[in-house]
N, C-alpha and C positions, 0 to 999 in steps of 0.2 A: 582549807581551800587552796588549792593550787595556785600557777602564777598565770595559768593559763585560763581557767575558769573566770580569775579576776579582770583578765584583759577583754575577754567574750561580754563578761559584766559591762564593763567600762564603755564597748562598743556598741553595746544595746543600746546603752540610757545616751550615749554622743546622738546616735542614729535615730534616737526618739528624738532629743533637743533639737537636733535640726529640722527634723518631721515639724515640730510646734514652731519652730522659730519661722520658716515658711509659711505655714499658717499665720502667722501674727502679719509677719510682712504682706501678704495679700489682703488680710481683714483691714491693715492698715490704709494702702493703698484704697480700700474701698471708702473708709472712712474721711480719708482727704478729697477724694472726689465726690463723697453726698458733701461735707462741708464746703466744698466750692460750688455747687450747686445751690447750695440754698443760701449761701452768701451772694450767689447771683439773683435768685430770687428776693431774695429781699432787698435788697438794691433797686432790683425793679420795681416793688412794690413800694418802696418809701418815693421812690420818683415820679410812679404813679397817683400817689399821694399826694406828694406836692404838688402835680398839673393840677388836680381836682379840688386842692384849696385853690389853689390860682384862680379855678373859672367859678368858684362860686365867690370869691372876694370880688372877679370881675364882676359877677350878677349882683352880688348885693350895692356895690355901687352904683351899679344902674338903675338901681331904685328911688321914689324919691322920696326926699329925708322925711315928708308928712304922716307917710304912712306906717302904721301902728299894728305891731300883731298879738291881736286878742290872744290869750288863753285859752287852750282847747279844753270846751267842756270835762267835768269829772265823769269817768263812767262810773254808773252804778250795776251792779248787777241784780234786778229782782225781777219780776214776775212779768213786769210793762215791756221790758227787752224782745220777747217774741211777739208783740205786735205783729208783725210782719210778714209771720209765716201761716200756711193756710190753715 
């Protein structure tokens, strides 16, 4: 193999690496922007979170302290269930 054949080699596989190394730097860049993204959504949603324990810790103290909440029946499912339907 010549010195020139080698060099043309050499210049392919450089010209290919920078081909993929662009490729990576864009996939990257895409990848830091969905994780800023959903790192902003989820920000938002823990915060919407928190307001909505807030307002039901408000509501539950607005309740008063006597009242009691039964257990919701067990469902069964057999035959008696369609009652209902015509």
């Amino acid at each position: 193999m010549d010195q020139a054949t080698q060099i043309q080699q050499i210049a392919e596989r450089t010209e290919r690496l920078l081909v993929r190394h662009r490729e990576l730097q864009r996939t990257n860049a895409l990848l830091t922007e969905q994780v800023a993204l959903l790192t902003h959504e989820r920000d938002s949603l823990k915060s919407r979170l928190g307001a909505a324990r807030a307002r039901i810790d408000a509501l539950l103290e607005r309740l008063p302290e006597s009242i009691t909440v039964a257990p919701a029946p067990a469902y069964r499912k057999d035959s008696t269930d369609v009652g209902d339907l015509p």
